[in-house]
MARDRENVEX-524870 format. One record per residue (C-alpha): residue in one letter; x, z, y. Coordinates in nm, 4 decimals, decimal comma. Each point is the difference from the previous one (the first is absolute). Example, Ala and Ser with C-alpha at 12.3 -4.5 7.8 and 13.67 -1.06 7.14 Angstrom:
2
<atom><type>a</type><x>1,2300</x><z>0,7800</z><y>-0,4500</y></atom>
<atom><type>s</type><x>0,1370</x><z>-0,0660</z><y>0,3440</y></atom>
***
This chain:
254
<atom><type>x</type><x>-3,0349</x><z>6,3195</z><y>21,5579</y></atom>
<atom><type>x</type><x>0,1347</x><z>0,1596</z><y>0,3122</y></atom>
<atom><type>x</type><x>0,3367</x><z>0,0035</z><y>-0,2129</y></atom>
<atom><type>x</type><x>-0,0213</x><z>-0,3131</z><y>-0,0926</y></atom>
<atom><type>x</type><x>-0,0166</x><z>-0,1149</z><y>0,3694</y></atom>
<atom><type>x</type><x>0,2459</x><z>0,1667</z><y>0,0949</y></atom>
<atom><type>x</type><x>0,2627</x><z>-0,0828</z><y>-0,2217</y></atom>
<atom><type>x</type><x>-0,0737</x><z>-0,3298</z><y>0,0462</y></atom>
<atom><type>x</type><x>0,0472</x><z>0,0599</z><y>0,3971</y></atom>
<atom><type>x</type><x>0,3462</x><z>0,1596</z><y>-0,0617</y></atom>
<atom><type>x</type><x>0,0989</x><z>-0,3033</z><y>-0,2356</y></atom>
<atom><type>x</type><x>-0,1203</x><z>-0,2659</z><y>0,2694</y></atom>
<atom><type>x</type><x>0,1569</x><z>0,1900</z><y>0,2594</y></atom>
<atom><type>x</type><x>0,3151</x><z>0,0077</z><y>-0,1876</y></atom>
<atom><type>x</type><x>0,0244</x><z>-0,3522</z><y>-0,0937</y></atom>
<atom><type>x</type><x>-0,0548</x><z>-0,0720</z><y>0,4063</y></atom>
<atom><type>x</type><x>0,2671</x><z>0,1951</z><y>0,0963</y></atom>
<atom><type>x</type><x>0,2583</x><z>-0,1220</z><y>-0,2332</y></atom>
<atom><type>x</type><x>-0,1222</x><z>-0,3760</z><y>0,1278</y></atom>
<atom><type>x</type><x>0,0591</x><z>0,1264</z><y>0,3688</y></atom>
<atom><type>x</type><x>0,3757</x><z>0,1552</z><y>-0,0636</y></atom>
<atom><type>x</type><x>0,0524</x><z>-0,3558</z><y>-0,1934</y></atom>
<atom><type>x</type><x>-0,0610</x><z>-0,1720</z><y>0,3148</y></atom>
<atom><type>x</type><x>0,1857</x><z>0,2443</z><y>0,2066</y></atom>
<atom><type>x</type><x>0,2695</x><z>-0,0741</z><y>-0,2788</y></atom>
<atom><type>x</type><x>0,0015</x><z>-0,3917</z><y>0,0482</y></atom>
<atom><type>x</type><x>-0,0690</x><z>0,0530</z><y>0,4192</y></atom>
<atom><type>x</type><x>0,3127</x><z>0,2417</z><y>-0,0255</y></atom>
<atom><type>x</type><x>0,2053</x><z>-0,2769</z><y>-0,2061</y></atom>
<atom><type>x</type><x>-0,0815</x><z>-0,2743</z><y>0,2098</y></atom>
<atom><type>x</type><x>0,0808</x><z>0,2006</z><y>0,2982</y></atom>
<atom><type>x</type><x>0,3223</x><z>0,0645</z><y>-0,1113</y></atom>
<atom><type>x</type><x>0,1443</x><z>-0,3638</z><y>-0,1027</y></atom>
<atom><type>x</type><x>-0,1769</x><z>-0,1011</z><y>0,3189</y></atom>
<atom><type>x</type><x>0,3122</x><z>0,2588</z><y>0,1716</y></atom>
<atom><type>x</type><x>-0,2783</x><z>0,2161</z><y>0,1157</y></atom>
<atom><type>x</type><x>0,1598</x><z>0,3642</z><y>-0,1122</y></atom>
<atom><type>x</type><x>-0,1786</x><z>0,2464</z><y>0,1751</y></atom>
<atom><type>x</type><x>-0,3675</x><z>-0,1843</z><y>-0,0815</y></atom>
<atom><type>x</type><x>0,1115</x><z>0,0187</z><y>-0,4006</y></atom>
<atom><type>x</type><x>0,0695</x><z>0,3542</z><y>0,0529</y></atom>
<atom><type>x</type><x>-0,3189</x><z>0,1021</z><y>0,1045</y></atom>
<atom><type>x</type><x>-0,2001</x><z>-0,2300</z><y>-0,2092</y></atom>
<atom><type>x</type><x>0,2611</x><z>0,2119</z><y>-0,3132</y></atom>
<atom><type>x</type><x>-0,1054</x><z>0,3126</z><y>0,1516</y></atom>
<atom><type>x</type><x>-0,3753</x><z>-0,0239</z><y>-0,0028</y></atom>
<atom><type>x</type><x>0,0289</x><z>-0,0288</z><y>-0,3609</y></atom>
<atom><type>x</type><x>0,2023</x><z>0,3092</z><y>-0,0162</y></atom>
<atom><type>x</type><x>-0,2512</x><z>0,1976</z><y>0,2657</y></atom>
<atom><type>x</type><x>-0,2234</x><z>-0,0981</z><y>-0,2985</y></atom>
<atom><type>x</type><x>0,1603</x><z>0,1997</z><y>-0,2901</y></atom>
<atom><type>x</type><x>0,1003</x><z>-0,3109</z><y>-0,2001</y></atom>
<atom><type>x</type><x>0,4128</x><z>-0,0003</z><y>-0,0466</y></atom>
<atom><type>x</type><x>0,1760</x><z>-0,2688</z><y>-0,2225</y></atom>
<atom><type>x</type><x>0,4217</x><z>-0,0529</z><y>0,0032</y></atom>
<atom><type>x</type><x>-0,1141</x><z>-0,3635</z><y>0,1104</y></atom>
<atom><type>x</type><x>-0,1836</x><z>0,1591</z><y>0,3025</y></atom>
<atom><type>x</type><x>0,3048</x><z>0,2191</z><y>0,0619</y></atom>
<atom><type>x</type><x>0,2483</x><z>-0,2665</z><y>-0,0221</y></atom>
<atom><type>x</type><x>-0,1325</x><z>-0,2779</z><y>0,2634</y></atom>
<atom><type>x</type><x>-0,0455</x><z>0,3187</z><y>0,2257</y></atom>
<atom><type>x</type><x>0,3663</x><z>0,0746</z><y>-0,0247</y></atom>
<atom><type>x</type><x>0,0419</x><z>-0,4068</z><y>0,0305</y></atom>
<atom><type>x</type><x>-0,2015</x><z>-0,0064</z><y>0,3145</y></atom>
<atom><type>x</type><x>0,2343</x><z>0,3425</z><y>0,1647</y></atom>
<atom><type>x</type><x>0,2925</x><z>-0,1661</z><y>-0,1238</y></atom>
<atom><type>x</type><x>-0,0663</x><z>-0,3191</z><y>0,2405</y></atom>
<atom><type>x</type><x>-0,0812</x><z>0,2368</z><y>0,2563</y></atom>
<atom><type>x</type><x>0,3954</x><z>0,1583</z><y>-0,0445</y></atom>
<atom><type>x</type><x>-0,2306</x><z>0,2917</z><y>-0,0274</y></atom>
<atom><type>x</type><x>0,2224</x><z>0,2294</z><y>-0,2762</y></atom>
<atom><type>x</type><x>-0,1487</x><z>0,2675</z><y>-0,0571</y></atom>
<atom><type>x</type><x>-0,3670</x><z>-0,0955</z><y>-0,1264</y></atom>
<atom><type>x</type><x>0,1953</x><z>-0,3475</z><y>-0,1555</y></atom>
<atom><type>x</type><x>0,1360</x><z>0,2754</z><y>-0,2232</y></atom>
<atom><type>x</type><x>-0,2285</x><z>0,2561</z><y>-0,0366</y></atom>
<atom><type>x</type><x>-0,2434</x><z>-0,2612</z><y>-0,1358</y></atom>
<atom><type>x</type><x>0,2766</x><z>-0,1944</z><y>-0,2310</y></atom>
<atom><type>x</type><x>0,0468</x><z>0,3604</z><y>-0,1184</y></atom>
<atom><type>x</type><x>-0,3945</x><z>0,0377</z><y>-0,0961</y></atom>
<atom><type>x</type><x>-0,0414</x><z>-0,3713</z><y>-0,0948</y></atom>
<atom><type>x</type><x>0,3103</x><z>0,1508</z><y>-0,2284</y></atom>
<atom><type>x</type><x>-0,1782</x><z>0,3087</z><y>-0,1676</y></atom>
<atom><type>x</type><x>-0,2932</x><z>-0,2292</z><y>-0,1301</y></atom>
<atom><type>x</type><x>0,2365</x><z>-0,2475</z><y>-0,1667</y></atom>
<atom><type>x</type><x>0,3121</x><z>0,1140</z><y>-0,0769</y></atom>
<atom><type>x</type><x>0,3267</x><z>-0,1762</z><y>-0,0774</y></atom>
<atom><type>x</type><x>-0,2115</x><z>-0,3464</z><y>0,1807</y></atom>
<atom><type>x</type><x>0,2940</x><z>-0,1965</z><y>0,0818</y></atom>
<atom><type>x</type><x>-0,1566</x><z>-0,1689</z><y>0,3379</y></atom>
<atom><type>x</type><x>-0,0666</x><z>0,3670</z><y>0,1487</y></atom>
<atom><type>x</type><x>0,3328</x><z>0,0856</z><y>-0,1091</y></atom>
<atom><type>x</type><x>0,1571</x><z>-0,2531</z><y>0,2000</y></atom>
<atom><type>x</type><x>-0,2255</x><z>-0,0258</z><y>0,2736</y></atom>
<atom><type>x</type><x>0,0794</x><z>0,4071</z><y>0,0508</y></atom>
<atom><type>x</type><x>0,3495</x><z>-0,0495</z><y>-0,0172</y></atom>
<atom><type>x</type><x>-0,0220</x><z>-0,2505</z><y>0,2779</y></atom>
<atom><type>x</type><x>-0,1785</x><z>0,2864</z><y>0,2338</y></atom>
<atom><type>x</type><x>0,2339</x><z>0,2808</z><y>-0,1052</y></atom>
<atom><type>x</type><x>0,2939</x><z>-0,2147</z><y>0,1537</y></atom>
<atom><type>x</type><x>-0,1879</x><z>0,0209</z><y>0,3300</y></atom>
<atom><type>x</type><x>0,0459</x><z>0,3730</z><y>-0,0362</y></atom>
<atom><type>x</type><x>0,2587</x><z>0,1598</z><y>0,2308</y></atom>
<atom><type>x</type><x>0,0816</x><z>0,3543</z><y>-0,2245</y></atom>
<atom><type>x</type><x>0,2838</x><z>-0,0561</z><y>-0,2880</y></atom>
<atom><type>x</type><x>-0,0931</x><z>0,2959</z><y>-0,1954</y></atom>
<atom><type>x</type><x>0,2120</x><z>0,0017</z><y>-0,3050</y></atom>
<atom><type>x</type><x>-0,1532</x><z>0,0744</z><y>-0,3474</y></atom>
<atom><type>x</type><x>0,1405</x><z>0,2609</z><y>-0,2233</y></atom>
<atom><type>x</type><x>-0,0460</x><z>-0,0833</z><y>-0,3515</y></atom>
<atom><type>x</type><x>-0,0662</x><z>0,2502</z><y>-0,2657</y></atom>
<atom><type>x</type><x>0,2586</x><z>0,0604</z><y>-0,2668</y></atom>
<atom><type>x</type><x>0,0342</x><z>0,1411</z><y>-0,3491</y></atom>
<atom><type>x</type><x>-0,2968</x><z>0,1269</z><y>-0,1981</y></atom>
<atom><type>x</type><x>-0,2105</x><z>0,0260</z><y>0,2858</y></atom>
<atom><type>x</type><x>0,0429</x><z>-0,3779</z><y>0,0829</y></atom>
<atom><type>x</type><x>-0,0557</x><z>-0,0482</z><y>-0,3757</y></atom>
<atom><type>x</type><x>-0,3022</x><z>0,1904</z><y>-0,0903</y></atom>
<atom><type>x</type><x>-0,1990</x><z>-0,1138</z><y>0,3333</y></atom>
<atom><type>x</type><x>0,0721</x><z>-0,3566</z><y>-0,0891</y></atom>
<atom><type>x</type><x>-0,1413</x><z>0,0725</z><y>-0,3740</y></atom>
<atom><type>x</type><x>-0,3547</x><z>0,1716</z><y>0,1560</y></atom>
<atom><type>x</type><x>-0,0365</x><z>-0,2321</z><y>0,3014</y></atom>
<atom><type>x</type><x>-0,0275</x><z>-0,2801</z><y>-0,3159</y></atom>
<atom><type>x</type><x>-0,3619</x><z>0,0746</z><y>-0,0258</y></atom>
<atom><type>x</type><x>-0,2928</x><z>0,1064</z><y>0,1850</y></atom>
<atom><type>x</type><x>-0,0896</x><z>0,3844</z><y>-0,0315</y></atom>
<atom><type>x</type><x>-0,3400</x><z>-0,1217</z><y>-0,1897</y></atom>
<atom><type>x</type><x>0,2309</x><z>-0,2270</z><y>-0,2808</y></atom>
<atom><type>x</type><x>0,1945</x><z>0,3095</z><y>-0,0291</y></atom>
<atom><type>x</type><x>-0,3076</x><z>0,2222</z><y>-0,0991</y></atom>
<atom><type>x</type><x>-0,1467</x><z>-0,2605</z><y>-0,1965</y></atom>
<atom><type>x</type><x>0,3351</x><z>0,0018</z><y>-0,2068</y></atom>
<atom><type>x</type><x>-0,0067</x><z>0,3504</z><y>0,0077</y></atom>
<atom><type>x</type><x>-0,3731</x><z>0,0228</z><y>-0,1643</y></atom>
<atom><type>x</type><x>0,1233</x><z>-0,2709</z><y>-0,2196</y></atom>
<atom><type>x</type><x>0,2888</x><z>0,1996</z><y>-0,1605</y></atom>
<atom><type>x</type><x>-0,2235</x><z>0,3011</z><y>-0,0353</y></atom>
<atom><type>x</type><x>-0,2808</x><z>-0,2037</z><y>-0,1904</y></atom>
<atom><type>x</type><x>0,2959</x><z>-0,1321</z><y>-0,2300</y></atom>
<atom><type>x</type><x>0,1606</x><z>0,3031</z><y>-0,0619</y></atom>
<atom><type>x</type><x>-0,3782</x><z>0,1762</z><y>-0,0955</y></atom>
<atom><type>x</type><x>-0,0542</x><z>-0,2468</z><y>-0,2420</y></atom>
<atom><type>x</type><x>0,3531</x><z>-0,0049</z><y>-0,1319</y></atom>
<atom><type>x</type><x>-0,0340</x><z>0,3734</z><y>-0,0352</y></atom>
<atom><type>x</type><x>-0,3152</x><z>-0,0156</z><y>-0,2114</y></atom>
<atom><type>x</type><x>0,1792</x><z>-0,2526</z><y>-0,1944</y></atom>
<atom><type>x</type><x>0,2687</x><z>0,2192</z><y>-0,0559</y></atom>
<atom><type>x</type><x>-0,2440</x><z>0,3265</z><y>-0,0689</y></atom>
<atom><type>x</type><x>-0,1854</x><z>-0,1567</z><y>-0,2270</y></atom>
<atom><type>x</type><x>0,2186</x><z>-0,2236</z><y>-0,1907</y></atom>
<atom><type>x</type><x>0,1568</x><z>0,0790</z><y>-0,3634</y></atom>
<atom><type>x</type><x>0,3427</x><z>-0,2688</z><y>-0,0031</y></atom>
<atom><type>x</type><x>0,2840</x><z>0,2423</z><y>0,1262</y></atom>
<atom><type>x</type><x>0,1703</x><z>-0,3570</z><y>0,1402</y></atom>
<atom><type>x</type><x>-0,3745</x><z>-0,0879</z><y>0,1779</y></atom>
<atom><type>x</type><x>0,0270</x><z>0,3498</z><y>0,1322</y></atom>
<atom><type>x</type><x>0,3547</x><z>0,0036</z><y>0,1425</y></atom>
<atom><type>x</type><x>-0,0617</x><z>-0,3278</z><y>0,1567</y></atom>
<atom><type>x</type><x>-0,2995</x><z>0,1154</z><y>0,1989</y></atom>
<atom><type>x</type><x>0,1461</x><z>0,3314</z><y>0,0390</y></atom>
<atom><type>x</type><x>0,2784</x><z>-0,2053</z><y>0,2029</y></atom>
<atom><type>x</type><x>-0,2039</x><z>-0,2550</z><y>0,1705</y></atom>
<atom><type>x</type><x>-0,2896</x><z>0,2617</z><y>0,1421</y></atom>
<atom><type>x</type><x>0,2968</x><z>0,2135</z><y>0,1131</y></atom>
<atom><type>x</type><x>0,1439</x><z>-0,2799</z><y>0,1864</y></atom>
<atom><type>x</type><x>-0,3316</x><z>-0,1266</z><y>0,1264</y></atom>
<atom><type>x</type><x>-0,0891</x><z>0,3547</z><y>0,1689</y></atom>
<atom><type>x</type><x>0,3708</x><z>0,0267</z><y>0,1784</y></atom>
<atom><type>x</type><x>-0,0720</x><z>-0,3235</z><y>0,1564</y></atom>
<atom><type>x</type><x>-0,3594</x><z>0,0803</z><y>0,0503</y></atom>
<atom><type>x</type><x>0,1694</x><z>0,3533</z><y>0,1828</y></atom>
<atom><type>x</type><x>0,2938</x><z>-0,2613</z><y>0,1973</y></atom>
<atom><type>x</type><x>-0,2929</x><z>-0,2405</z><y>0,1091</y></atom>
<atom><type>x</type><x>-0,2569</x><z>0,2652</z><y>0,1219</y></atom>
<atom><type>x</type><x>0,3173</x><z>0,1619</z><y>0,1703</y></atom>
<atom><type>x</type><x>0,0641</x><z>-0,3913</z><y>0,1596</y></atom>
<atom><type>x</type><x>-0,3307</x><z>-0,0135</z><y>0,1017</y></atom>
<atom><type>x</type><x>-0,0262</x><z>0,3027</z><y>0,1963</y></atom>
<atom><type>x</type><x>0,3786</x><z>-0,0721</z><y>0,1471</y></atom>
<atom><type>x</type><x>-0,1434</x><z>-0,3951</z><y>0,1268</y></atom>
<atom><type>x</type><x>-0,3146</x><z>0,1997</z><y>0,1283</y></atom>
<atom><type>x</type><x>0,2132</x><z>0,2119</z><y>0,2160</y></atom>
<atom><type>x</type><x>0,2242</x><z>-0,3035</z><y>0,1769</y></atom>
<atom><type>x</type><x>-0,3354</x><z>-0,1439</z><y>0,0619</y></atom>
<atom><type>x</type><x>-0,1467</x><z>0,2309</z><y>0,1423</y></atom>
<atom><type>x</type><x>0,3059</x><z>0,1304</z><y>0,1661</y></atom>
<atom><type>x</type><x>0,0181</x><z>-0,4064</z><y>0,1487</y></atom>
<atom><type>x</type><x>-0,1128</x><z>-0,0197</z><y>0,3257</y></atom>
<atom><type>x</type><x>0,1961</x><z>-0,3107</z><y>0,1920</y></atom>
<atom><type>x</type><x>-0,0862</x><z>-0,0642</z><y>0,3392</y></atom>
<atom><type>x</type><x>0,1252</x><z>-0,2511</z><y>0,2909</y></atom>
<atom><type>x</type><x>0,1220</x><z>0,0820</z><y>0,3348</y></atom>
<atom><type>x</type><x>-0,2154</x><z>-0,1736</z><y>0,2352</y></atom>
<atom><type>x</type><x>0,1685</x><z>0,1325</z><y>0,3300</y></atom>
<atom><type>x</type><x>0,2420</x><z>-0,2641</z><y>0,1762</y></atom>
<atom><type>x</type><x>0,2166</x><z>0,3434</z><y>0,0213</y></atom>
<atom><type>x</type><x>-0,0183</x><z>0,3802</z><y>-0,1150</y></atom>
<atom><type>x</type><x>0,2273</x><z>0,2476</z><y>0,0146</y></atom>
<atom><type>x</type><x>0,0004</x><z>0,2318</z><y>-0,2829</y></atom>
<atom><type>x</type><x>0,0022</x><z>0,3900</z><y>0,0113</y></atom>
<atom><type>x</type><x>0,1353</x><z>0,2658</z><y>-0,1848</y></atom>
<atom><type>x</type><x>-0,3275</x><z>0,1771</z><y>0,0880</y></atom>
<atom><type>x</type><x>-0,3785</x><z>-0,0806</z><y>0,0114</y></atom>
<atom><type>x</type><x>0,0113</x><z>0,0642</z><y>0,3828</y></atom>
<atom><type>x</type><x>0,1031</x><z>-0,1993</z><y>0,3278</y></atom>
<atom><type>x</type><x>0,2588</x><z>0,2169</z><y>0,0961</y></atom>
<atom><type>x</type><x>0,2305</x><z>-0,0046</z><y>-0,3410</y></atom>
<atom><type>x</type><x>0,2768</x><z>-0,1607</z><y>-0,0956</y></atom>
<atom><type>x</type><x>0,0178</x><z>-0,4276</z><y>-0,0175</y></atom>
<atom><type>x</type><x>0,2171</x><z>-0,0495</z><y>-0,2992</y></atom>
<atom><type>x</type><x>-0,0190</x><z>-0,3824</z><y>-0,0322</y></atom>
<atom><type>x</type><x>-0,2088</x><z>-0,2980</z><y>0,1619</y></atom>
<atom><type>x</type><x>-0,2569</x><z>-0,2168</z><y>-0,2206</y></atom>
<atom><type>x</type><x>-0,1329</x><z>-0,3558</z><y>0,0800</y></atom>
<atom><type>x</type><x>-0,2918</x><z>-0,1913</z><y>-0,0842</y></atom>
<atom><type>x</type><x>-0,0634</x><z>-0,0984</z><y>-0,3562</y></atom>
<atom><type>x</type><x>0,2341</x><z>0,2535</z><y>-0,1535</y></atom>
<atom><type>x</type><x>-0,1529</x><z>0,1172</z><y>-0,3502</y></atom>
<atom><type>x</type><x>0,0305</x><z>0,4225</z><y>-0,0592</y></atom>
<atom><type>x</type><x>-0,1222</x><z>0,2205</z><y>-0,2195</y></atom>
<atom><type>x</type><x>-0,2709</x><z>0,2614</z><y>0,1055</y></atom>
<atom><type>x</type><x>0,0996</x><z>0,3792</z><y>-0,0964</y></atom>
<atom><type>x</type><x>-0,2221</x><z>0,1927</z><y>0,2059</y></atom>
<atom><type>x</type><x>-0,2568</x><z>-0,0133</z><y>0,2690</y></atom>
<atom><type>x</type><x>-0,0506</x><z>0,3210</z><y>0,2856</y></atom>
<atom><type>x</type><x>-0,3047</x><z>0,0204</z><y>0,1856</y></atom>
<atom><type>x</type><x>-0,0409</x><z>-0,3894</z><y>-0,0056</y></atom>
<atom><type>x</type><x>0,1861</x><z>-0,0577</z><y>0,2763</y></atom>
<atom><type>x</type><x>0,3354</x><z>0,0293</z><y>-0,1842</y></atom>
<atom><type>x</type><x>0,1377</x><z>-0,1564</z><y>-0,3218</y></atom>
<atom><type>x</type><x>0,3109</x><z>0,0367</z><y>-0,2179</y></atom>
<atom><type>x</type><x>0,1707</x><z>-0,2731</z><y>-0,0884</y></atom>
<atom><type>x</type><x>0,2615</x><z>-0,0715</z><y>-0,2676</y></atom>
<atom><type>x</type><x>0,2276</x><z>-0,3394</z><y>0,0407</y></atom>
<atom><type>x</type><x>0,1267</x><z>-0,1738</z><y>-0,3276</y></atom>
<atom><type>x</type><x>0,3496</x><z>0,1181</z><y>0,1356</y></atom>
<atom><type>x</type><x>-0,1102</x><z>0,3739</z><y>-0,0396</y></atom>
<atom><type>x</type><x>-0,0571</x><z>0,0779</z><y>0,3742</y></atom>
<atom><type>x</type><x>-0,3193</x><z>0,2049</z><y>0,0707</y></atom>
<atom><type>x</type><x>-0,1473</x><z>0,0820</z><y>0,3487</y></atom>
<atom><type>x</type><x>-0,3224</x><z>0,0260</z><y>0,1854</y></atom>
<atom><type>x</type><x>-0,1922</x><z>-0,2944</z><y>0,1585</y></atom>
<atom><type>x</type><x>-0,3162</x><z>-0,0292</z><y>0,1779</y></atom>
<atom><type>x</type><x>-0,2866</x><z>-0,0335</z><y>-0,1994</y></atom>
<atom><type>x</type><x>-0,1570</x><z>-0,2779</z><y>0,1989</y></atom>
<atom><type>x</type><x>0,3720</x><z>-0,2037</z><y>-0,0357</y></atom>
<atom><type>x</type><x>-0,0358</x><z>-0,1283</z><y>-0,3522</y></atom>
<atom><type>x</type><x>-0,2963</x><z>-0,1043</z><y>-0,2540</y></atom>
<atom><type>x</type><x>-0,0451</x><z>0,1189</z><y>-0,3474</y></atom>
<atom><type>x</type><x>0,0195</x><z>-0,2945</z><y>-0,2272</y></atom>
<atom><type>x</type><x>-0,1835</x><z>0,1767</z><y>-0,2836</y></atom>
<atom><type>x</type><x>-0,3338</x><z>0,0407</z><y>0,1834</y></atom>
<atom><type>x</type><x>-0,2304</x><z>-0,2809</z><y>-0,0205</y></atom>
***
């Protein structure tokens, strides 16, 4: 019984908070076409302080920043509105639009030759479609293979002799896509420079090098961090260096 009740208290309670960030929702929206920025940002943000995070959530947030000609959260949020709906056309354009406020021109070196080609061919699919594929081929070539054991027809047994033998070199190339897709993600970790200005060290310490100047809302890559204070960076132009810690914010943590 005590179950019972309680389940029931965790389903009521449930159902009143997801009523309360609604009307933080609609208070945040009306604050917003109303021109009232900074009131839709914290009505936004007490949904977030609440664990709940949506790319609709994400993008009026980077709305609201962007009215404020505040960059850098306009982008980081575009950029996490971005993650949970990929390839949406309005967040696209509406991220575009803040990245022109940025002041760094970093150029982008594209990849060439069979590096350019393979990556393209694995970032096609999730690294859970690739091991689904990869079971997949492995189930057919088992079954092909019993086929092939067990049947009498030479021309039966040639033809799953070929098809199981294909099936388990694409079940080898998928598994071997998998794990490659597994690695970029987890080797992924974008963040935004929220400083108005950093300089950039060859070193994680104060007294090292500067070896070029970031602004605020400048995406990098994160290599490395050193006793939390310090974190490598990597720019899509191949430039690395060390930046304060406190400077830019992960985009992959929630």
């Amino acid at each position: 019984m005590k179950k019972i009740i309680f389940i029931l208290g965790a389903i009521l309670l449930s159902i009143s908070l997801s009523a309360q960030n609604d009307l933080l929702f609609d208070s945040g929206n009306k604050s917003y076409n109303e021109g009232k920025y900074q009131e839709a940002i914290e009505s936004y943000e007490k949904i977030l302080n609440e664990g709940v995070h949506s790319s609709e959530l994400y993008f009026n947030l980077g709305n609201a920043y962007y009215k404020l000609n505040r960059i850098a959260p306009s982008i980081y949020y575009y950029e996490k509105a971005l993650q949970l709906s990929p390839k949406n056309k309005d967040i696209e354009a509406n991220l575009s639009f803040a990245q022109n406020m940025t002041i760094d021109d970093i150029e982008v070196v594209p990849e060439i030759g069979l590096s350019r080609i393979s990556k393209s061919i694995i970032n096609r699919f999730s690294f859970d479609t690739w091991a689904i594929v990869s079971i997949t081929l492995i189930m057919v070539f088992a079954i092909l293979f019993l086929g092939y054991y067990f049947s009498s027809a030479t021309s039966k047994k040639r033809l799953a002799f070929i098809v199981s033998s294909s099936a388990i070199i694409l079940a080898v190339v998928s598994l071997f896509f998998a794990y490659q897709k597994y690695q970029y993600v987890q080797k992924d970790k974008p963040a935004i420079v929220f400083a108005k200005e950093t300089d950039i060290k060859s070193d994680p310490n104060l007294r090292s090098e500067v070896v070029f100047t970031l602004h605020e809302g400048t995406k990098v890559q994160v290599l490395e961090i050193y006793d939390e204070n310090w974190t490598k960076i990597k720019l899509t132009d191949g430039k690395t260096g060390w930046i304060p810690s406190e400077d830019i914010k992960l985009l992959n943590n929630i």
